[in-house]
C-alpha positions as CSV (number, residue, x, y, z in Angstrom):
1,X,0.0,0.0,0.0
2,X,1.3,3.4,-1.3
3,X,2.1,6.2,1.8
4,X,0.6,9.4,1.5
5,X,3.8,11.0,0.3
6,X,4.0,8.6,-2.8
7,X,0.4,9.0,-3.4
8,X,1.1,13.1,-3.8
9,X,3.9,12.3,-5.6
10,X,2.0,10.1,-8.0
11,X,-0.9,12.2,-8.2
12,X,2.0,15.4,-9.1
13,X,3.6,13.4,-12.0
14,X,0.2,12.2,-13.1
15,X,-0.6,15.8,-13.4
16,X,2.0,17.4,-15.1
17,X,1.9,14.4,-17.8
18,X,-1.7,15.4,-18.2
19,X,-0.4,18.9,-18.9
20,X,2.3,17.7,-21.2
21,X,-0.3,16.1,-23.2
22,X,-2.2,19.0,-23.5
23,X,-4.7,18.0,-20.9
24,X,-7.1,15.6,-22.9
25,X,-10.1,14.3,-20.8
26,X,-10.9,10.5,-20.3
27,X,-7.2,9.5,-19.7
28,X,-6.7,10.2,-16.3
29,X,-6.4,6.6,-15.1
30,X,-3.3,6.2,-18.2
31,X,-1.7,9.2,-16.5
32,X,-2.1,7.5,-13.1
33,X,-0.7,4.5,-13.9
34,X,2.4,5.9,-15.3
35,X,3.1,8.2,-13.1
36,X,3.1,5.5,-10.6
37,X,5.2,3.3,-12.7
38,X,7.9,6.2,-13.1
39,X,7.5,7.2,-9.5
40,X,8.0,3.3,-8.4
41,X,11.5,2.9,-10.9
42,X,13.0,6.5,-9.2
43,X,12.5,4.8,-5.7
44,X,13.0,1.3,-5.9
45,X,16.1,0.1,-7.9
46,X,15.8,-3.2,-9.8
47,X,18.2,-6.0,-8.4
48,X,20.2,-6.4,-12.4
49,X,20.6,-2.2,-11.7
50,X,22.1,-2.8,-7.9
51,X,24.5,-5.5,-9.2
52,X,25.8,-3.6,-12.1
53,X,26.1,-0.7,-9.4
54,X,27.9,-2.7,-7.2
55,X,30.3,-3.8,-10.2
56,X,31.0,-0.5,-11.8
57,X,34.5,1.0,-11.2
58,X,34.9,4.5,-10.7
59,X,35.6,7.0,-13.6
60,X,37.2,9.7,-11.8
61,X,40.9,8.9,-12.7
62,X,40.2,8.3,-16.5
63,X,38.3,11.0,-17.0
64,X,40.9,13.6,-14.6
65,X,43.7,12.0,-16.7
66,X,41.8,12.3,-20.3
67,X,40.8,16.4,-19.0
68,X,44.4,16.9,-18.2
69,X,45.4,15.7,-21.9
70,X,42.7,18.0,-23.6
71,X,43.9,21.0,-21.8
72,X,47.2,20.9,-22.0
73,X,47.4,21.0,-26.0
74,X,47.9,23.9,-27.2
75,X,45.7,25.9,-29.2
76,X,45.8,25.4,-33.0
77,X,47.8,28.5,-35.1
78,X,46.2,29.8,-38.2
79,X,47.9,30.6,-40.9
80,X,47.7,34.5,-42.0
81,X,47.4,35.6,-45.4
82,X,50.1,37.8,-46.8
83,X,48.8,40.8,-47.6
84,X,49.7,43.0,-50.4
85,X,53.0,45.1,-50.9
86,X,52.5,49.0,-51.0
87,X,54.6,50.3,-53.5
């Protein structure tokens, strides 16, 4: 059974879907049940997404390392046209 803090929470999504959609009539029960699907996946994690979680290594060096590369290059030098002699 839903708390009263999911049930606002579904009854907000369902809402501002209904907006989205341009607030049609007769669908309210389709909004509902999406919203409570979308609501349900943001709070409860599936066991395949904890696992991978658990799995995954961190990024942090990689991508500090890869940053360091892209800002240490110089930037690229255009080549000037020569411009005309004055006589």
């Amino acid at each position: 059974m839903a708390t009263q803090n999911q049930r606002d929470n579904i009854l907000k999504k369902a809402y501002e879907l209904w907006e989205s959609e341009g607030r049609q009539s007769g669908r309210d029960m389709e909004h509902w049940l999406r919203a409570e699907m979308l609501i349900s996946k943001k709070t409860k994690p599936s066991a395949r997404s904890r696992k991978a979680a658990s799995k995954a290594k961190p990024a942090t060096k990689a991508k500090a390392k890869s940053s360091a590369k892209a800002k240490s290059k110089p930037a690229a030098k255009t080549k000037s046209k020569p411009t005309a002699k004055l006589k």
